[in-house]
C-alpha positions as CSV (number, residue, x, y, z in Angstrom):
1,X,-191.1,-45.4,-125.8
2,X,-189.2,-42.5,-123.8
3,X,-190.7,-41.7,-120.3
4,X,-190.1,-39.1,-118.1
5,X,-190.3,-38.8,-114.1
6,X,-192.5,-36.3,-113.0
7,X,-191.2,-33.8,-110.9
8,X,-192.1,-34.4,-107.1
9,X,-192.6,-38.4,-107.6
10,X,-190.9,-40.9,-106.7
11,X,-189.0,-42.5,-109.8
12,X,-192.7,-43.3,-111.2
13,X,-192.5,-42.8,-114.4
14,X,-195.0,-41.7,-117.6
15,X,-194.8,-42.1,-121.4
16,X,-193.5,-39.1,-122.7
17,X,-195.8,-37.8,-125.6
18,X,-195.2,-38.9,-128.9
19,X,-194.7,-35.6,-130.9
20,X,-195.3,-36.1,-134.8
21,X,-194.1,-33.1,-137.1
22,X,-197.0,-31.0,-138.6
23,X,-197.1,-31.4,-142.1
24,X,-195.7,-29.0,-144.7
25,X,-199.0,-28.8,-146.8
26,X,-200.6,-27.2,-143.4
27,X,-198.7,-23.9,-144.2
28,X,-200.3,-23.9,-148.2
29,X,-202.2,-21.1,-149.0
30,X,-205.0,-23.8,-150.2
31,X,-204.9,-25.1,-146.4
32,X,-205.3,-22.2,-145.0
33,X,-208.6,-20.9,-147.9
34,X,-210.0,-24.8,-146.3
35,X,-209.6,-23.6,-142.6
36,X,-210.5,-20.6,-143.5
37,X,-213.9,-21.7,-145.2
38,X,-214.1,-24.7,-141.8
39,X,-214.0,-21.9,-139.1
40,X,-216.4,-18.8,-141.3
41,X,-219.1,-18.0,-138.5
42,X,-220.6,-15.4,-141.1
43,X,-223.3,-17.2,-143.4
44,X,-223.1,-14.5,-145.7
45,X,-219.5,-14.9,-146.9
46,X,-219.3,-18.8,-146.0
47,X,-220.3,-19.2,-149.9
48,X,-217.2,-17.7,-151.0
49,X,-214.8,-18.9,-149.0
50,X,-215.6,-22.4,-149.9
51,X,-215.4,-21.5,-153.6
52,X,-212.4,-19.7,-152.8
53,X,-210.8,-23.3,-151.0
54,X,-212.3,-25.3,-153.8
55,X,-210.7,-23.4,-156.3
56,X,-207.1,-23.4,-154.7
57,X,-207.8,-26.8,-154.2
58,X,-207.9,-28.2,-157.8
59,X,-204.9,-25.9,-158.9
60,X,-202.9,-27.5,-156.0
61,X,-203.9,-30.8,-157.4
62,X,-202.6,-30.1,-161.0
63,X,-199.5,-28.8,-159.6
64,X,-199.0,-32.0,-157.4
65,X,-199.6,-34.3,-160.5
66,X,-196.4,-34.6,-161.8
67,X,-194.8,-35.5,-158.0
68,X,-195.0,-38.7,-156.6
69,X,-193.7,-37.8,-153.5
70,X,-196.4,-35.8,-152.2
71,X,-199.0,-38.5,-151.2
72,X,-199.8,-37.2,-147.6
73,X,-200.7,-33.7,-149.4
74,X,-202.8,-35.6,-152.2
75,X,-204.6,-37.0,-149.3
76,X,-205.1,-33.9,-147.5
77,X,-206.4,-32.6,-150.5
78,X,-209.2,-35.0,-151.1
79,X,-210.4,-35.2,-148.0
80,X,-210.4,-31.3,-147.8
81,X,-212.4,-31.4,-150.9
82,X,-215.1,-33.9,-149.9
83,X,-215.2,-31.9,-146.2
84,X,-216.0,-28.8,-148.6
85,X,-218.2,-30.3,-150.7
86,X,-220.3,-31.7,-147.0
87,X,-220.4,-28.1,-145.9
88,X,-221.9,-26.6,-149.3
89,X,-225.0,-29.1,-148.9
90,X,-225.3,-28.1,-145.1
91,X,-225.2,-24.5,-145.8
92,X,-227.2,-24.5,-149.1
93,X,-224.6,-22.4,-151.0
């Protein structure tokens, strides 16, 4: 682990933060529909944006079959879909 003295200390020293890349999937237009859909504060559109996330979802999915490589997005994926599912039952829609 790096550390780092802090500036106006004496040679203490403090773990520097480990800083882990953001993943690639994060700038996916499905990610953003689930964020989207996460952060809606109007009840009236909340519907649609979660059918809008769902649906870009599954076609991420099928695109992703063929690669074996993308195992961190396949996971995102999932879980995004089972947090969209929870929010459908808590908003009724």
């Amino acid at each position: 682990m790096e550390v780092d003295a802090l500036p106006g200390r004496n040679s203490s020293a403090v773990p520097r933060a480990q800083i882990s890349p953001v993943p690639q999937y994060r700038s996916q237009v499905w990610y953003l529909a689930y964020m989207d859909a996460l952060f809606e504060t109007d009840r009236s559109r909340i519907g649609d944006r979660i059918k809008r996330a769902e649906q870009l979802i599954v076609f991420r999915e099928r695109e992703l079959l063929s690669e074996k490589t993308a195992l961190p997005e396949h996971r995102a994926l999932s879980n995004a879909l089972h947090a969209l599912r929870a929010l459908r039952s808590c908003f009724g829609v």
